[in-house]
NUTILO-233910 format. One record per atom (N, C-alpha, C, O, CB): z, y, x. Coordinates in Angstrom, 2 decimals, always signed. Glycine has a CB too. Example, Ala and Ser with C-alpha at 12.3 -4.5 7.8 and 13.67 -1.06 7.14 Angstrom:
2
<up->+7.80	north->-5.69	east->+13.19>
<up->+7.80	north->-4.50	east->+12.30>
<up->+7.80	north->-3.30	east->+13.20>
<up->+8.46	north->-3.32	east->+14.24>
<up->+9.05	north->-4.47	east->+11.31>
<up->+7.08	north->-2.25	east->+12.85>
<up->+7.14	north->-1.06	east->+13.67>
<up->+7.87	north->+0.03	east->+12.90>
<up->+8.04	north->+1.14	east->+13.41>
<up->+5.72	north->-0.60	east->+14.08>
END
This chain:
92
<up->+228.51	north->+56.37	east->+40.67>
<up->+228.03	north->+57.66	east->+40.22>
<up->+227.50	north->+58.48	east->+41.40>
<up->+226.38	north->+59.00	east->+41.40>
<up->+229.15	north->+58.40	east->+39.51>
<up->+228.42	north->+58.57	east->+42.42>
<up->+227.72	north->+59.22	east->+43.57>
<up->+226.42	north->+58.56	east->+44.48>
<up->+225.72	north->+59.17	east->+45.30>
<up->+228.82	north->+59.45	east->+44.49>
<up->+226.34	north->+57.45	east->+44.17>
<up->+225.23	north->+56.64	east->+44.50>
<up->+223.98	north->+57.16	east->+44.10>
<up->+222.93	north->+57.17	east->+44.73>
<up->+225.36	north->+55.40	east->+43.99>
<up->+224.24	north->+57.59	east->+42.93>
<up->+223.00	north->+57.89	east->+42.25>
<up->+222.66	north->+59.25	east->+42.09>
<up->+221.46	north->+59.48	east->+41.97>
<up->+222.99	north->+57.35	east->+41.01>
<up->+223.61	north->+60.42	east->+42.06>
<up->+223.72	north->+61.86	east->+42.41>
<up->+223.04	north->+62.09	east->+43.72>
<up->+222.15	north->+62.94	east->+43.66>
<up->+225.20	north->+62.33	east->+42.48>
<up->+223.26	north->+61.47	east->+45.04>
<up->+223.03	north->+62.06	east->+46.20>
<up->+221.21	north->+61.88	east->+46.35>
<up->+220.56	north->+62.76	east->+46.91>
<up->+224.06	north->+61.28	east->+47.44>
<up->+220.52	north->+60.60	east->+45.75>
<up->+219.16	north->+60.88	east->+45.99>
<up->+218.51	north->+61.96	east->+44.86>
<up->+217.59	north->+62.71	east->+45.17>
<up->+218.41	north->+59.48	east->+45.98>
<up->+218.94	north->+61.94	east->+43.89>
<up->+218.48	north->+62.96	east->+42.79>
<up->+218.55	north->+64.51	east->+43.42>
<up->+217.48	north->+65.12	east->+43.47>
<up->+219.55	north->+62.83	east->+41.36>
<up->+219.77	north->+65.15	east->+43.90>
<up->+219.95	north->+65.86	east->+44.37>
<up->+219.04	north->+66.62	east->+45.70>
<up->+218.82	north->+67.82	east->+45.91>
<up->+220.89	north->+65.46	east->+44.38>
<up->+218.63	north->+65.42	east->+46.44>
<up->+218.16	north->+65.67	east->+47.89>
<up->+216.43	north->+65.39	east->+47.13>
<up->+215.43	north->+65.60	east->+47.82>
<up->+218.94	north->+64.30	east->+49.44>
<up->+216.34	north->+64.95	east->+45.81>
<up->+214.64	north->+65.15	east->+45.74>
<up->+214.24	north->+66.36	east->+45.18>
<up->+213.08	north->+66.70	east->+44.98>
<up->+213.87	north->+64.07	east->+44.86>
<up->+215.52	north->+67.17	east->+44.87>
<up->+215.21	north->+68.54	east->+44.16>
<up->+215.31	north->+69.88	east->+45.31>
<up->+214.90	north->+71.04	east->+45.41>
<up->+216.45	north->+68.76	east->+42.81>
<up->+216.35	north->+68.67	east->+46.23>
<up->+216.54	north->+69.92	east->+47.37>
<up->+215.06	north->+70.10	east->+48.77>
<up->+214.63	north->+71.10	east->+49.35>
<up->+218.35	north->+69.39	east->+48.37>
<up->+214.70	north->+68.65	east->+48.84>
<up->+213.48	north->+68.73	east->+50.27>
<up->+212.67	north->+69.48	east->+49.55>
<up->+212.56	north->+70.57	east->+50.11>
<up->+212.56	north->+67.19	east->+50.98>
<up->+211.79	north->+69.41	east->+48.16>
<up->+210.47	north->+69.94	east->+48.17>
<up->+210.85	north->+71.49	east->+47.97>
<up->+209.96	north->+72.27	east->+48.32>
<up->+209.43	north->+69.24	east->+46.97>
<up->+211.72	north->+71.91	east->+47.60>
<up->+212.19	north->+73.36	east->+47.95>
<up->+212.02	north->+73.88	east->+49.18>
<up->+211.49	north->+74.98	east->+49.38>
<up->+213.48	north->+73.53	east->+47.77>
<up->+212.39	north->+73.23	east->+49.94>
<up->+212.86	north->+73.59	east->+51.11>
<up->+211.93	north->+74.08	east->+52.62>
<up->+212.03	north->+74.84	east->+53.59>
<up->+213.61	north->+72.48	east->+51.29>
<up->+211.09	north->+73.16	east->+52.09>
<up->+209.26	north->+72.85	east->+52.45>
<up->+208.51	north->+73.98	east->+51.81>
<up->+207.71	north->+74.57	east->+52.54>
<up->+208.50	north->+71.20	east->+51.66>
<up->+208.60	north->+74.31	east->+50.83>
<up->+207.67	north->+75.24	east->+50.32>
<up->+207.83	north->+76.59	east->+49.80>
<up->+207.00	north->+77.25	east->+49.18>
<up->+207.16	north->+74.71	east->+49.50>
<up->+209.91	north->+77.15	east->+50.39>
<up->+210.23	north->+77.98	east->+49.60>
<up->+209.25	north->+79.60	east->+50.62>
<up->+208.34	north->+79.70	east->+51.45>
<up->+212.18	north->+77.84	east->+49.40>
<up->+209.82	north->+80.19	east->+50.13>
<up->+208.87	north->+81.49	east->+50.82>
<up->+209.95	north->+82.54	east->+49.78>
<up->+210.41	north->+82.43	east->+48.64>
<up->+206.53	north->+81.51	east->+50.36>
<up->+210.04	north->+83.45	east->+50.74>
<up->+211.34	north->+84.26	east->+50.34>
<up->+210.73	north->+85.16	east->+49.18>
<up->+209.51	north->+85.35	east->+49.19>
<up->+212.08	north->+85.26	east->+51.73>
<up->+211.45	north->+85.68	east->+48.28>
<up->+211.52	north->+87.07	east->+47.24>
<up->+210.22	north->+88.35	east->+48.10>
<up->+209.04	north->+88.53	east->+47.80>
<up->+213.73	north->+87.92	east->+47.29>
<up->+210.97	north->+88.94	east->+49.08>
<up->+210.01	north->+89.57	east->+49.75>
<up->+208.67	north->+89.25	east->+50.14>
<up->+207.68	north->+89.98	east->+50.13>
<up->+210.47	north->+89.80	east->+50.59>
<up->+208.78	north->+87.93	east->+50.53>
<up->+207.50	north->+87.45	east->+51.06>
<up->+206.47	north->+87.38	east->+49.52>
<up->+205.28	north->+87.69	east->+49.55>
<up->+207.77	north->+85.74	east->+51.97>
<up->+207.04	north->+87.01	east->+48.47>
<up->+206.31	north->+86.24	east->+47.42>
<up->+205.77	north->+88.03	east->+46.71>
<up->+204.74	north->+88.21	east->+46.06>
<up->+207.59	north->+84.86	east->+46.20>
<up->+206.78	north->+89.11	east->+47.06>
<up->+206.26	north->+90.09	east->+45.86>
<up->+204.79	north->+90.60	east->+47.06>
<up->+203.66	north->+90.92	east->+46.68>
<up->+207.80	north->+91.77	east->+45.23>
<up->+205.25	north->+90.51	east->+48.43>
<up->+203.77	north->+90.80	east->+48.98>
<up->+202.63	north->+90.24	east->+48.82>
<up->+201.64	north->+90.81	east->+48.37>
<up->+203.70	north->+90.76	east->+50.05>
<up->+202.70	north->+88.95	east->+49.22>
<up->+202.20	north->+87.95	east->+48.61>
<up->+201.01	north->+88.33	east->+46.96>
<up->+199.79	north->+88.49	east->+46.93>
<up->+203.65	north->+87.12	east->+48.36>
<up->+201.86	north->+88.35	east->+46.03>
<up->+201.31	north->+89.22	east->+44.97>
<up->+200.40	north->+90.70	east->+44.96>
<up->+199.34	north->+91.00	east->+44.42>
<up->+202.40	north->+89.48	east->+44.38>
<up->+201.28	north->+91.38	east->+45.75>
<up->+200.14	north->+92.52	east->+46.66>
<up->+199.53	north->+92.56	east->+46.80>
<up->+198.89	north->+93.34	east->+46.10>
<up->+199.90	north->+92.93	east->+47.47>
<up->+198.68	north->+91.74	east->+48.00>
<up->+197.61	north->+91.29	east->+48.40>
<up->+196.82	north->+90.72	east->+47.45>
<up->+195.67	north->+91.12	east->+47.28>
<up->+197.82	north->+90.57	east->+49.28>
<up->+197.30	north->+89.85	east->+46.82>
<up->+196.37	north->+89.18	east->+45.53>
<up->+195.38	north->+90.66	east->+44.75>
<up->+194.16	north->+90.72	east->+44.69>
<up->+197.79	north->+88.32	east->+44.04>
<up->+196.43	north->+91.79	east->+44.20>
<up->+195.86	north->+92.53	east->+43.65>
<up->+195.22	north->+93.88	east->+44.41>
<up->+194.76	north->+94.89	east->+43.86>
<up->+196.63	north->+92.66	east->+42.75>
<up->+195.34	north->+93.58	east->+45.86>
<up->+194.33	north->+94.27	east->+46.61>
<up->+193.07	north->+93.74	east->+46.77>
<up->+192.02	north->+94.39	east->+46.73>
<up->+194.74	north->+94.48	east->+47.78>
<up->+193.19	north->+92.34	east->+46.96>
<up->+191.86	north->+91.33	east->+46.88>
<up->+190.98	north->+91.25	east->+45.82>
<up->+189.78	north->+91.00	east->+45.91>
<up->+192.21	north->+90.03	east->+46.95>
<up->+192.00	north->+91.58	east->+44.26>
<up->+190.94	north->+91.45	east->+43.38>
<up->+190.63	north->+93.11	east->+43.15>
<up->+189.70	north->+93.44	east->+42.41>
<up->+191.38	north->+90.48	east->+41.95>
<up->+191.21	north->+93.82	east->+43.60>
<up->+190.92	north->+95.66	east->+43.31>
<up->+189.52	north->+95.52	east->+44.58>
<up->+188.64	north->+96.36	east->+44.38>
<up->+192.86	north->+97.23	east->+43.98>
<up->+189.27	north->+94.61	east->+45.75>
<up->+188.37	north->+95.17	east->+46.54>
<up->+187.38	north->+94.37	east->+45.84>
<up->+186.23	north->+94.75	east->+46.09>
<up->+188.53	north->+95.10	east->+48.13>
<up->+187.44	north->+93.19	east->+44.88>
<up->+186.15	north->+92.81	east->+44.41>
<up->+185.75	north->+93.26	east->+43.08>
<up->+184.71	north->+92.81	east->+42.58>
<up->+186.05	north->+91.46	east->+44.44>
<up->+186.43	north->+94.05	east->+42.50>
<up->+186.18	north->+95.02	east->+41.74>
<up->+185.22	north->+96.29	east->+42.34>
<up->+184.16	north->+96.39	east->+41.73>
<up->+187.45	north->+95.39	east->+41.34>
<up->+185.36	north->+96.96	east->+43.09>
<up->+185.06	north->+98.00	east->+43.58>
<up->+183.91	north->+97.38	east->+44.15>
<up->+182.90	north->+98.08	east->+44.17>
<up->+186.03	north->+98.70	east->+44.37>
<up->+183.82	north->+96.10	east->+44.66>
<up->+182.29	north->+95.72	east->+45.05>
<up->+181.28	north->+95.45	east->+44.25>
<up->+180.10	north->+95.65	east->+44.55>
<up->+182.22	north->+94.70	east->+45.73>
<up->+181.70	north->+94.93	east->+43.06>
<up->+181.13	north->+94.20	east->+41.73>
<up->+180.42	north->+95.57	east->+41.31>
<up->+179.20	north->+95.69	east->+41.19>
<up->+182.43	north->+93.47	east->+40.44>
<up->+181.42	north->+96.65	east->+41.10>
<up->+180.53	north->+97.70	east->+40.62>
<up->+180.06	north->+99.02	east->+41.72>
<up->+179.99	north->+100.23	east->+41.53>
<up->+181.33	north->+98.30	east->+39.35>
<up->+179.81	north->+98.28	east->+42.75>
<up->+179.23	north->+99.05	east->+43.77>
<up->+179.37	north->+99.97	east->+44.51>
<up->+178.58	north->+100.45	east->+45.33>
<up->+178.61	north->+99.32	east->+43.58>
<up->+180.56	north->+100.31	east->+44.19>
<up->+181.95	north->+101.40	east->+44.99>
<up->+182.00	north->+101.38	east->+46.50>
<up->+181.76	north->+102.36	east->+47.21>
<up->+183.67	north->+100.83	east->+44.58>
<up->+182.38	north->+100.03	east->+46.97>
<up->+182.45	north->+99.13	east->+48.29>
<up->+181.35	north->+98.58	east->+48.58>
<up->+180.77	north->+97.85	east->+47.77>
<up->+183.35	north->+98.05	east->+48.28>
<up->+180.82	north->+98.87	east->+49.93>
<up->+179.52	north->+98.17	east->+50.62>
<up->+180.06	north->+96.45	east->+50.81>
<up->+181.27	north->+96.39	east->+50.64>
<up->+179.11	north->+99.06	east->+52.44>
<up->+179.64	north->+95.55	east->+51.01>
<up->+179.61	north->+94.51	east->+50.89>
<up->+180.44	north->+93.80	east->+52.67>
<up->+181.06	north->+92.79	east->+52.98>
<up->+178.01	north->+94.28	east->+50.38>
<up->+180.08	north->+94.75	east->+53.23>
<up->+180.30	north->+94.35	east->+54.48>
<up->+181.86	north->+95.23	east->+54.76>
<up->+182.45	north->+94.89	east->+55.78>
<up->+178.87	north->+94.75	east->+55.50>
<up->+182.43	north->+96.18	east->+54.03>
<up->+183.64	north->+96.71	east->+53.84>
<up->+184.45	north->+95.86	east->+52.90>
<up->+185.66	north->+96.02	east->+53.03>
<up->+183.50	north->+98.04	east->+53.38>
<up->+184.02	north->+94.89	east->+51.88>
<up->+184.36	north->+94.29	east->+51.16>
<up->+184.75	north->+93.07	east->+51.62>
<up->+185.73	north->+92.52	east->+51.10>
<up->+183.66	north->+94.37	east->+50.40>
<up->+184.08	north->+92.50	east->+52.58>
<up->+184.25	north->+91.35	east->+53.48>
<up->+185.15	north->+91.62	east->+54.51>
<up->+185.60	north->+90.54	east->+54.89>
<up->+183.03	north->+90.92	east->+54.06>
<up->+185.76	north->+92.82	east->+55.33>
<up->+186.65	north->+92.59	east->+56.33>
<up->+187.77	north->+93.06	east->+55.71>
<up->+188.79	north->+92.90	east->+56.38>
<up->+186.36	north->+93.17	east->+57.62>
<up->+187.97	north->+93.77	east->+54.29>
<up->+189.11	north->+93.65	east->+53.89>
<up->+189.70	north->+92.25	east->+53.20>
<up->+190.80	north->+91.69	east->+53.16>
<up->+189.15	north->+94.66	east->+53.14>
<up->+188.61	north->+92.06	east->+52.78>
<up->+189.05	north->+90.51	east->+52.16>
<up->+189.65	north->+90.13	east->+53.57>
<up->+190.74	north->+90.70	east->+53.67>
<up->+187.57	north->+89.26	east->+51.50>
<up->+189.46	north->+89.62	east->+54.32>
<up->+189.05	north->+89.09	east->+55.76>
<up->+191.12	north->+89.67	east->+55.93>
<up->+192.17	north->+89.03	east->+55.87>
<up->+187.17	north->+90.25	east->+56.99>
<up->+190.84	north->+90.93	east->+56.12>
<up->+192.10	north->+91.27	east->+56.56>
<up->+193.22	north->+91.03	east->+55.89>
<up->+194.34	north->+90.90	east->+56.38>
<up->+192.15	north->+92.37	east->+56.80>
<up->+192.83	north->+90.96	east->+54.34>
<up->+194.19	north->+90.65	east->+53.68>
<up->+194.51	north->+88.95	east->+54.06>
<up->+195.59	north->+88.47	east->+54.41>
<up->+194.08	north->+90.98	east->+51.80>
<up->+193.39	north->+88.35	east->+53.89>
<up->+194.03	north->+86.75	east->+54.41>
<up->+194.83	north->+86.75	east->+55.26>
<up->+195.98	north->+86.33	east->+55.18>
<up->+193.19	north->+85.78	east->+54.99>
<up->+194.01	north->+87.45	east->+56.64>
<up->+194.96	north->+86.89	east->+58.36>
<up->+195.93	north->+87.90	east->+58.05>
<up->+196.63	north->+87.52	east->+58.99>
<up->+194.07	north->+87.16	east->+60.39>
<up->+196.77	north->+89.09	east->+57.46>
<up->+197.67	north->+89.62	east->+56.68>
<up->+198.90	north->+88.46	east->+56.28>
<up->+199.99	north->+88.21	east->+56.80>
<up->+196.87	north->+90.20	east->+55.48>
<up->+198.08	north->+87.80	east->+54.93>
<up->+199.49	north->+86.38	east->+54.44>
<up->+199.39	north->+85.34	east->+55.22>
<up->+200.40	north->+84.65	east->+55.30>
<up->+199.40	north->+85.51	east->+52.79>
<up->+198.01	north->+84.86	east->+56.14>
<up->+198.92	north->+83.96	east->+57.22>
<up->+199.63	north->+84.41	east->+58.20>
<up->+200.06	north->+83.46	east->+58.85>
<up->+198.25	north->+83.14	east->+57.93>
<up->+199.99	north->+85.49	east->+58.64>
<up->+200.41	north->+86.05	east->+59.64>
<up->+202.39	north->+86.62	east->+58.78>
<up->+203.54	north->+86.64	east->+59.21>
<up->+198.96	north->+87.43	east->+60.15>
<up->+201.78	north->+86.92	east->+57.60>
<up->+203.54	north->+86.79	east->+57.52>
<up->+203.88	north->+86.15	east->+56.52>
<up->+204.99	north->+86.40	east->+56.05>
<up->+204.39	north->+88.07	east->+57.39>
<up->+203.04	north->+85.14	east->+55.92>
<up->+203.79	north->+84.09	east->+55.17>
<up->+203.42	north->+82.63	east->+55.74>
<up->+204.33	north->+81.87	east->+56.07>
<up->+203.45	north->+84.19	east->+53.57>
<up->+202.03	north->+82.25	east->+55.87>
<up->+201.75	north->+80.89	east->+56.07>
<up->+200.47	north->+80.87	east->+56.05>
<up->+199.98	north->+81.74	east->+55.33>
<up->+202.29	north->+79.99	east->+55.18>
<up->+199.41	north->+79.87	east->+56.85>
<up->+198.19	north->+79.30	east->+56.54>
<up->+198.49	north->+78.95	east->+55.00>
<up->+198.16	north->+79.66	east->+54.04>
<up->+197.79	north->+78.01	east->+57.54>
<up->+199.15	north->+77.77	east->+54.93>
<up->+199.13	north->+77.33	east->+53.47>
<up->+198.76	north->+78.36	east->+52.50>
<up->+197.66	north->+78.46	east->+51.96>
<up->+200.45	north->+76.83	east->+53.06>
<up->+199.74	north->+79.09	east->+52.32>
<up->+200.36	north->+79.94	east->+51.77>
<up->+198.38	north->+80.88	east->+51.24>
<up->+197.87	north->+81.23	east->+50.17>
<up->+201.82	north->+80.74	east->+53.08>
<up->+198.06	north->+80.90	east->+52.31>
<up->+196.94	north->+81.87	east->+52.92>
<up->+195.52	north->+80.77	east->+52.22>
<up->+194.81	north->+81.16	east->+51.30>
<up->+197.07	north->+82.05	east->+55.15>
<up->+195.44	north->+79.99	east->+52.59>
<up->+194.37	north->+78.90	east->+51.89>
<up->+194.59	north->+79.12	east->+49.99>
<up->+193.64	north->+79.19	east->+49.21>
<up->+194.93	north->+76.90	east->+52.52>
<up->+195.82	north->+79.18	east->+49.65>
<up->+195.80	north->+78.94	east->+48.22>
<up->+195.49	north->+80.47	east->+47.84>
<up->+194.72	north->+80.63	east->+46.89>
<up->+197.29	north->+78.23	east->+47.55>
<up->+195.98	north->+81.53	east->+48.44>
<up->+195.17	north->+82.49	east->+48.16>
<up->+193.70	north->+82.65	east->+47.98>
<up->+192.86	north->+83.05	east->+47.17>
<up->+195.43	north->+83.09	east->+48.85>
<up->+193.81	north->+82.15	east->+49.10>
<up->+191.63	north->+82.20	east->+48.80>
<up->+191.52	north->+81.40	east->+48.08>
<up->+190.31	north->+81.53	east->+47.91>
<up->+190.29	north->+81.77	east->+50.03>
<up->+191.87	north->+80.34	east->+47.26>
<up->+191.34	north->+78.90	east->+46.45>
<up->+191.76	north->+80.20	east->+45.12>
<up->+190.89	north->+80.75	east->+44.44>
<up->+192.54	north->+76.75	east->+46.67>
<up->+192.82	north->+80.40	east->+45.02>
<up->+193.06	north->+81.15	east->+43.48>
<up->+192.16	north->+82.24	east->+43.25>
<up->+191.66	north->+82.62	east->+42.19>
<up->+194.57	north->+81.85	east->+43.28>
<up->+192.01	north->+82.70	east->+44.49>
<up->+191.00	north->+84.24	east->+44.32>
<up->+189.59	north->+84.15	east->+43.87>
<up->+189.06	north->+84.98	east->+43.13>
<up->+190.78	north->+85.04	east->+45.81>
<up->+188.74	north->+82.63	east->+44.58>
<up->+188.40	north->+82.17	east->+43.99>
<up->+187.78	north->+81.29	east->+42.54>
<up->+186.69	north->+81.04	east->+42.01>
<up->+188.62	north->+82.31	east->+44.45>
<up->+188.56	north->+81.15	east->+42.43>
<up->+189.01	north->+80.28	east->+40.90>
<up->+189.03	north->+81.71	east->+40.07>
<up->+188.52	north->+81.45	east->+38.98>
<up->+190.95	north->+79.21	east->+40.87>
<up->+189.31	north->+82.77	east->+40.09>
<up->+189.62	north->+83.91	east->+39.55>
<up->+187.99	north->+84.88	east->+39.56>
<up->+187.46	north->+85.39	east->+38.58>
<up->+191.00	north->+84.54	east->+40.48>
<up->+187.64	north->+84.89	east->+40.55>
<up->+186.35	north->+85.77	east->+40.95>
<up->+185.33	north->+85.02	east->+41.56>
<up->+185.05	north->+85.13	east->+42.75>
<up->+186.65	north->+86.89	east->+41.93>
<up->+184.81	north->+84.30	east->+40.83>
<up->+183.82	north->+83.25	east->+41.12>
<up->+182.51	north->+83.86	east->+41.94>
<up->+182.02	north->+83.48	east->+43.00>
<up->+183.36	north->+82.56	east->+39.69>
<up->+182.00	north->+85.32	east->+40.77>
<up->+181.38	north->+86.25	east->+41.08>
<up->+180.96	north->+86.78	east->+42.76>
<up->+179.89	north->+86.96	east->+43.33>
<up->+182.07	north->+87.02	east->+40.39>
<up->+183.08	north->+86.96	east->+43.36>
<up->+182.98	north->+87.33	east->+44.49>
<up->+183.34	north->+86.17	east->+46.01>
<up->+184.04	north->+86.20	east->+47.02>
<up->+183.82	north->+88.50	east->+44.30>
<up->+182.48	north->+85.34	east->+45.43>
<up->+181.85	north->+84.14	east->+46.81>
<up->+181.22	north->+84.76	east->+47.89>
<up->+181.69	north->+84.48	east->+48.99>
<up->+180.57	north->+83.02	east->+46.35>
<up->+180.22	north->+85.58	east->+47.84>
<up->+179.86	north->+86.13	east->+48.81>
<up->+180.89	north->+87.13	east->+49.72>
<up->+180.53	north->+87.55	east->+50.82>
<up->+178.82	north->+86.67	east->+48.33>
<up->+181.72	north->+87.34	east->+49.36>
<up->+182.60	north->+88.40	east->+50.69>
<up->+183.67	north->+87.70	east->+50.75>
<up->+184.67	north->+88.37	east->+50.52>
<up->+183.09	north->+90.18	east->+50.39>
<up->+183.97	north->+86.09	east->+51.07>
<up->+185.47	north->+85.38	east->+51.31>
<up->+184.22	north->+84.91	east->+52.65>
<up->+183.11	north->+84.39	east->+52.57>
<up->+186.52	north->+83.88	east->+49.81>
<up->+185.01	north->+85.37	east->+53.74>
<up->+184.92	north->+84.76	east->+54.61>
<up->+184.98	north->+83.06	east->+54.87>
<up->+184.86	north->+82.61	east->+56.01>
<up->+185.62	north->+85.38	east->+55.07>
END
């Protein structure tokens, strides 16, 4: 029985462990998401110059790699993406 408990256990425990990112980190995390899509809003309808629109984008990225992860920071831009197809032109 314990033979078979200890690998089950340790395949639920590594990929956790690898990819967890704390409570705090994850509600900022979320933050940023809806600062990213509030600045391509405001560009879409012409609020934000394009080139203000681009170094905030810009800043919120190096922002979540800087306190969560590259990774972390790539899937942001892939979702933000996937989300605002529209706003290709201001992702760095």
């Amino acid at each position: 029985m314990h033979k078979l408990l200890i690998p089950f256990l340790a395949a639920f425990a590594l990929p956790t462990a690898v990819y967890a990112i704390s409570e705090v980190q994850k509600a900022n995390l979320f933050k940023n998401m809806g600062w990213m899509d509030a600045t391509c809003f405001f560009y879409n309808t012409g609020y934000l110059p394009k080139k203000e629109a681009e170094l905030s984008i810009q800043t919120i990225l190096e922002t979540i790699e800087e306190n969560i992860s590259l990774e972390q920071s790539k899937r942001a831009k892939t979702l933000f993406l996937k989300k605002n197809p529209d706003c290709s032109n201001i992702i760095p």
